[in-house]
N, C-alpha and C positions, 0 to 999 in steps of 0.2 A: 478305515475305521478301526482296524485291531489293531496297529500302530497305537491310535488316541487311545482305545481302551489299555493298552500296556503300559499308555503313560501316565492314565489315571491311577494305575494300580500302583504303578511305581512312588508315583507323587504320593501317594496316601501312607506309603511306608516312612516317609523320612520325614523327620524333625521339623516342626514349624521352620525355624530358621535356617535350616539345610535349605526348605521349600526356597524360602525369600531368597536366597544365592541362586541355586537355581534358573529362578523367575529371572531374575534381573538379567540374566544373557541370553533369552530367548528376543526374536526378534518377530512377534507376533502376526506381524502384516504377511508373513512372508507365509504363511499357513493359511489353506482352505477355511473358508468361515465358517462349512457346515463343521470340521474339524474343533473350532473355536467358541460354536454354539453347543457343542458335544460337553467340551469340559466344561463348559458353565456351567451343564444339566446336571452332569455327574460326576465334577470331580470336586475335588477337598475344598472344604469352605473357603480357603486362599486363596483355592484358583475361581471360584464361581466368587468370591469381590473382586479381583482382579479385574477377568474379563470382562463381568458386570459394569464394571466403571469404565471401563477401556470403549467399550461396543455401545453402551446403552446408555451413558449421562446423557447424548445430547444426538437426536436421529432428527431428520433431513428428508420430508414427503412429498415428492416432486409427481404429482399423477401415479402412474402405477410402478414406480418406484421409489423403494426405500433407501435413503444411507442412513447406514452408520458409522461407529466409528472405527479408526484403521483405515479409512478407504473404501468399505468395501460397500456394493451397493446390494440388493436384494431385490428382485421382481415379487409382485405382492400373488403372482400365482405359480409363487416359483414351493416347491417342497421344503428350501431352508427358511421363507417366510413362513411356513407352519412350525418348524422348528424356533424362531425365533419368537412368536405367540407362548411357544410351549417353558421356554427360558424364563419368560417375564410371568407367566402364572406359577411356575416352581418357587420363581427367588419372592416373590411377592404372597405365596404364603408358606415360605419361611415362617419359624413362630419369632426368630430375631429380626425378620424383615418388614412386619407387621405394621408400621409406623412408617415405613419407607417408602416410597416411590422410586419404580425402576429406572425410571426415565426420568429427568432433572426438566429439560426443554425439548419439546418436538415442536420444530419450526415447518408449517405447512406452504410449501411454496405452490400446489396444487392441487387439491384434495377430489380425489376419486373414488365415492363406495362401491364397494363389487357386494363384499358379503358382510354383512354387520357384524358378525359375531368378530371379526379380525378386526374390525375398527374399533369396537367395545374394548378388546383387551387393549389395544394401545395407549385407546384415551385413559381408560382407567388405571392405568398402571402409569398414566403422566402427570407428573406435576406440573407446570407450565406449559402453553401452546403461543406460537408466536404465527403469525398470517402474516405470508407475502403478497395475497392475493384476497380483495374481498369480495370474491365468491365464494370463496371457499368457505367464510362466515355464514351466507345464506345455505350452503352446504352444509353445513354443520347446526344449522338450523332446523333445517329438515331434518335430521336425522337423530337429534338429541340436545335441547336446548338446554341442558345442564351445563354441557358441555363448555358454555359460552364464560363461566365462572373462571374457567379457566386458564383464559384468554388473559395475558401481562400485553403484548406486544402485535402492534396491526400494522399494516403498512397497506396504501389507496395509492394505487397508480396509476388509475383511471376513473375518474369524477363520473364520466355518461355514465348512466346505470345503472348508480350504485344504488340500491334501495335503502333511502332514508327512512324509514319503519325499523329497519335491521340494524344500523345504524344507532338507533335509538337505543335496541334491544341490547345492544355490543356496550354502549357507553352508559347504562345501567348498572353494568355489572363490574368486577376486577380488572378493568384494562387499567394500564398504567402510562402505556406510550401510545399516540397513536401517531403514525407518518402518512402525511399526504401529499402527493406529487401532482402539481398541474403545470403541464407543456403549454403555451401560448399562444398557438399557431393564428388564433383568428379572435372576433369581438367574443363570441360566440363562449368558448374557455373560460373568459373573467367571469361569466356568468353563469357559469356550469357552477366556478368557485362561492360564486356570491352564494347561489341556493345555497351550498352545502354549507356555508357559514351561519347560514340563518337556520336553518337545523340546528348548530352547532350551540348559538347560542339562546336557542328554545328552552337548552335542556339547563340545569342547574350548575354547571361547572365547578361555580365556587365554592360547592361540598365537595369535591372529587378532587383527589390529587393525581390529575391528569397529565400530561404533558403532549403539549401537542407542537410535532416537527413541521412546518411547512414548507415545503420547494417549488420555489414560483421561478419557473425557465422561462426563456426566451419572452422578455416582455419590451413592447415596442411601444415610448410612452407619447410616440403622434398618435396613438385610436383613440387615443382614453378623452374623455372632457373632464376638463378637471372641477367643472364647478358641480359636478355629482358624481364625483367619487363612492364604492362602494367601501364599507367597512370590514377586517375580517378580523378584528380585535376581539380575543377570546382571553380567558386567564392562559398563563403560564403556556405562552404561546412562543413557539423560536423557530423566528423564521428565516431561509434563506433564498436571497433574491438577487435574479440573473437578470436586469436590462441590459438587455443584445441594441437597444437605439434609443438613444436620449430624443429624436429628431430634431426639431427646433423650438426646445423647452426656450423658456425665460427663467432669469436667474427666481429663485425661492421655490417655484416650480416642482423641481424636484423631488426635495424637502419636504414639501406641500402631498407630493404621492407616496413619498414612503410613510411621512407622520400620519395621515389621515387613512391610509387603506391599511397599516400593518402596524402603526405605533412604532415611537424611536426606539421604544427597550425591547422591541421584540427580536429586532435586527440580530444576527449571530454572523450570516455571512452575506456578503454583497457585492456581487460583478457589475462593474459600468461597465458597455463604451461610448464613449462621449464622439460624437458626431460633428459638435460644433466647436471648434475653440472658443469661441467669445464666449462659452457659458463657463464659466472658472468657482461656480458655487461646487464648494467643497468643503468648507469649515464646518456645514454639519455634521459631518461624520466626529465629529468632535463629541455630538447630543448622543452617538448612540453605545451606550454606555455597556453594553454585553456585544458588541460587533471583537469578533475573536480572528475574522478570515475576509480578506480584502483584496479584490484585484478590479484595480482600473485598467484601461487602454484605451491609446489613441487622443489627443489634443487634450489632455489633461493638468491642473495645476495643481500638487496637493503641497500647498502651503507657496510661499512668496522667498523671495531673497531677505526679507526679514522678519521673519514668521514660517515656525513649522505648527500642523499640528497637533496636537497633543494623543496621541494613541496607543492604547498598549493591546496588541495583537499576539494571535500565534502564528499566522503567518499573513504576509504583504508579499502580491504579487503585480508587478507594473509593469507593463508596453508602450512603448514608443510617447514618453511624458515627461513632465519637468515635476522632480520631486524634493522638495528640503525635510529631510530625515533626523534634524536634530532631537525632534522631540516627539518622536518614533519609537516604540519599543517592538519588538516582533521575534519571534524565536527563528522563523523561518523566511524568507525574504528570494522573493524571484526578481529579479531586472533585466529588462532586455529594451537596447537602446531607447534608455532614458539619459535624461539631464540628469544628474544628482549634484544639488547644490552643495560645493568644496568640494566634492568627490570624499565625503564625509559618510561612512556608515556606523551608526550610534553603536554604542555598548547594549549589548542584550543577545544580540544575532549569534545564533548558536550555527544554522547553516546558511549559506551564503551560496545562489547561486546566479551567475552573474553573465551576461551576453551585451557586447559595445557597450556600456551603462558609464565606467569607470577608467579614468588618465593614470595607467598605472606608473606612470612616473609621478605620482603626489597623493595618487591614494592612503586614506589611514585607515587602518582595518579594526574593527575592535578585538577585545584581547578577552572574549567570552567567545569569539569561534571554535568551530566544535570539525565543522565537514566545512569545505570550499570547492566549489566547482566553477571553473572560469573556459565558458565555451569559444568556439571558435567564433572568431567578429564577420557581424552579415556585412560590412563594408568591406571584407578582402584584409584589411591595414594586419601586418605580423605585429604580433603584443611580445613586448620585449621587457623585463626589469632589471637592463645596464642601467639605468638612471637610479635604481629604485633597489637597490640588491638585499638589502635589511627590510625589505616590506613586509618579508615573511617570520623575521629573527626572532620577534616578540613573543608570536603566536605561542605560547606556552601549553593552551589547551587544545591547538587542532591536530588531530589527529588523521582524518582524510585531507587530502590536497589532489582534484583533478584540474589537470590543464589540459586543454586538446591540442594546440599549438603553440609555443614561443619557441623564440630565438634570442643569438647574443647576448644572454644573461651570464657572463662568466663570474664564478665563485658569489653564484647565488646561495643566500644563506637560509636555510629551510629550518624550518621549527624542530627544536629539539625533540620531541616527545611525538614526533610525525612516525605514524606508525603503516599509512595507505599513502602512494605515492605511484599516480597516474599521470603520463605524458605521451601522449599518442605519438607526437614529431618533438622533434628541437635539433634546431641548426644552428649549428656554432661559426661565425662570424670566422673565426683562426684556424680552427685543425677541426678533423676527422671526430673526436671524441668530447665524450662529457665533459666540459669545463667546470663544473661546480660539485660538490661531495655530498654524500647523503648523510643525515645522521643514522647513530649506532642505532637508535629507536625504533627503525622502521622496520617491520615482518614482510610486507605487499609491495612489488615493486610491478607495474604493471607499462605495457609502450609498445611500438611496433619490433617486429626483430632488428630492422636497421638500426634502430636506437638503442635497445639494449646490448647491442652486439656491440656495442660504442664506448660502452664502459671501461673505463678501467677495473677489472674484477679486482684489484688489490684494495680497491676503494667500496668497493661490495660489503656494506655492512654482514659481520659473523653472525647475526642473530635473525637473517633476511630467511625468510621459510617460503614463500610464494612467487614466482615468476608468472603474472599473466603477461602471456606474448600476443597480440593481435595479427592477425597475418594480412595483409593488406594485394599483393601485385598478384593480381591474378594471371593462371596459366601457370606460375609455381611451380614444379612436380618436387625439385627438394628446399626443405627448409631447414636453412643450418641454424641451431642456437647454441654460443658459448653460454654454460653457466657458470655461477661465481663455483669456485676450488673446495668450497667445504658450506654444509650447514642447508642449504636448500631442500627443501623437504614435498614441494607441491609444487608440478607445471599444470597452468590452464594455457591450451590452445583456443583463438575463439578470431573464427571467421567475421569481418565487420561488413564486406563490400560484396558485388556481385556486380556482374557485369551489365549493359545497356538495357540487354533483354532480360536484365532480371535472373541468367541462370549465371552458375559459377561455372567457371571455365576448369574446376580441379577435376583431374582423375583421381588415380589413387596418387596421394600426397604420403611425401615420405618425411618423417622428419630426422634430422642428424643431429644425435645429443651429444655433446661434448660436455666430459666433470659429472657423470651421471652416480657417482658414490652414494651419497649421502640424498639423493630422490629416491620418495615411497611412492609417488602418486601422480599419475598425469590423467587430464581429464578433456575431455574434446569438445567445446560447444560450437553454436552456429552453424549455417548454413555447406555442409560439406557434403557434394552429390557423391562419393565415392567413397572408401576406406581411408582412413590414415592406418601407416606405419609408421613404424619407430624403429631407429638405427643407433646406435654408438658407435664409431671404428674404430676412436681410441678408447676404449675403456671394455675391463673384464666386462663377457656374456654375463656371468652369475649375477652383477649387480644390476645389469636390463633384466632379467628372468625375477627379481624379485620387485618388480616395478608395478603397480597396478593400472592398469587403463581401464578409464572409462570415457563411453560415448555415448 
């Protein structure tokens, strides 16, 4: 503590704008919070907004502890929680604070009173309360129903229970959002949902600018009778819905349960799996005019060989289906062995990621990509683009490219302006080495050591700054890696595999850097039961000694 008081003392001598220099190289997280809660109390107005804003815009009340911000958490019968009470009644009668609220949002994920007078300063010095949990509402009920004003944000993730009285009391007042989750396990759940609906729309909605999230999991539509369906159509309702089993619908069916229990505009997001092939209704999704997030699976049609249809998504995720994409729009797009009619994916797709889907000998990519990730194929078949070597040429906007495996692609042309460039394997058909160049573009070059040791470093883009190296052969003790001759600035090492029993077979791993000049930074991830070292043979000690490692 006479450290901080020295520093308060210090800081109060020098120049507003000294201060702000300063501030900006401290690294605050790295400081005790009773430290932190100290200068809020008593140091120069600079530092008490500073940390104010740092610690206290936005605290995190999980049972009998607190977060805040930085990281740092607090036990609510710990001495710097009375410290932290003491912070927020100081800045809060401020006579410039007066109009302010300490706290912006305390989001209650479990709410436990011990002693009221600590819960009074918190609520009162918050502006916003958001509930993970609604007991905590009945909680906070009990113990000061003012309190409920200022409530923006609720979230219900279990239906048994909830007291609809309280309920009532909540949606009276300032809520703004409310989220509710019901899992589907049995008949039992739709009607847990029904009650709460019927509450729901007892109350007036249509004065209230409410917004109500729904998540309807795991729904199996063999329980249901369709000819009493229940309703849970409320205003300004968006809803997202998981059928885990179509069973043995009949075509309209479907349609028939989303439109009548939840409304076509309510739709925002929607899982099928389709159970039966013969049921091929899918052009509704056409009617649902806010559906933003879409994944089908399993014996699915979405559109015909002359007919796609019409959707504009943020993202489309498909398994094991037949899909015509013409008239598709989606920012985000997942495939894994599908049909895709022409092997065509539309203009819009910003990332692409892709598993057996696509004949990369005729594939057309569009030229709004952004990221590509092309996994390895669950039929074994090696992806190769010798047929196809300008697939990539156009790509003007993509910037990431992962492939997990090809081959025989010699003087593969990769997008100019490729700046990530990931190959776990590639084996070349002719010789030992890369057969194809990289552009000057790229910073991230990432692959196993056998492959990047493969390179011609003369062909090592000057402006390459990242070497992620994968280390793959377990048992290991050294790992050699050439790097390119100048300009590399960051090695990640990063363990991918383990052995049968799931443990790694490394001791201590050594690794052996060759061209080590011009590296600041090596960094260790994955699973590594031992130490790494680091070696150079050929290269000056002084440039290993200013290297930093982290693990």
């Amino acid at each position: 503590m006479d450290t901080t008081s020295t520093f308060i003392k210090l800081m109060a001598k020098l120049p507003l704008e000294l201060q702000y220099r300063v501030m900006s190289f401290i690294e605050w997280d790295e400081y005790p919070v009773e430290a932190l809660l100290q200068l809020t109390l008593y140091g120069s107005s600079l530092l008490k907004s500073t940390l104010a804003e740092q610690l206290l815009k936005k605290i995190e009340w999980d049972s009998y502890t607190i977060r805040i911000g930085l990281g740092f958490e607090i036990e609510i019968d710990s001495f710097s929680f009375e410290m932290l009470l003491d912070v927020m009644k100081r800045i809060r009668s401020q006579t410039n604070m007066q109009s302010r609220y300490v706290t912006e949002t305390l989001n209650i994920l479990s709410l436990q009173i011990v002693k009221d007078y600590q819960f009074k300063t918190i609520f009162d010095n918050t502006k916003h309360l958001e509930i993970s949990d609604f007991e905590s509402v009945t909680r906070l009920i009990s113990f000061n129903t003012n309190y409920l004003k200022k409530i923006k944000r609720c979230k219900i993730n279990r239906l048994m229970g909830v007291n609809l009285d309280h309920l009532e009391l909540l949606l009276n007042e300032n809520i703004e959002v409310l989220e509710v989750f019901s899992e589907q396990y049995g008949d039992n759940d739709l009607k847990y949902l029904e009650i709460f609906f019927e509450k729901l729309k007892s109350i007036n909605l249509e004065q209230k600018d409410l917004k109500i999230i729904l998540d309807v999991r795991g729904v199996s539509l063999h329980r249901y009778d369709f000819n009493s369906l229940p309703s849970f159509k409320v205003p300004n309702l968006h809803t997202s819905l998981d059928i885990e089993s179509t069973g043995s619908l009949e075509n309209r069916q479907l349609s028939k349960f989303i439109s009548k229990a939840f409304g076509l505009e309510s739709i925002t997001r929607l899982s099928i799996y389709f159970d039966d092939a013969e049921l091929n209704e899918i052009l509704f999704l056409e009617n649902l005019k806010n559906l933003k997030v879409l994944k089908l699976s399993e014996n699915f049609k979405l559109g015909s060989n002359s007919r796609s249809p019409v959707l504009n998504l943020d993202e489309l995720d498909l398994s094991d289906g037949y899909a015509n994409l013409s008239n598709v729009m989606a920012k985000k797009m997942v495939l894994e062995d599908c049909e895709i009619h022409r092997n065509n994916i539309p203009e819009g797709v910003e990332k692409l990621i892709e598993t057996s889907s696509l004949d990369w000998d005729i594939v057309r990519l569009p030229l709004s990509l952004i990221k590509l990730d092309i996994r390895l194929r669950n039929d074994g078949l090696e992806i190769s683009f010798e047929n196809n070597i300008d697939v990539f040429k156009d790509l003007l906007n993509l910037k990431e490219l992962t492939i997990f495996e090809f081959a025989g692609s010699p003087k593969l042309s990769l997008p100019p302006n490729l700046q990530y460039f990931d190959f776990k394997l590639y084996r070349s058909y002719s010789n030992d080495f890369i057969d194809f160049d990289l552009p000057g573009s790229l910073r991230t070059l990432a692959g196993y050591t056998n492959v990047l040791n493969h390179f011609s470093k003369e062909n090592v883009p000057i402006n390459l700054e990242t070497y992620i190296v994968y280390i793959k052969v377990a048992g290991a003790n050294y790992v050699d890696i050439m790097l390119p001759k100048s300009g590399l600035k960051f090695l990640i090492l990063e363990r991918l595999e383990v052995d049968a029993e799931g443990e790694d077979d490394f001791e201590n791993v050594s690794l052996r850097l060759y061209n080590i000049k011009s590296l600041l930074e090596i960094e260790v991830v994955g699973d590594f039961t031992e130490s790494v070292s680091v070696m150079a043979p050929n290269d000056d000690p002084e440039d290993l000694d200013k290297i930093k490692i982290l693990d």
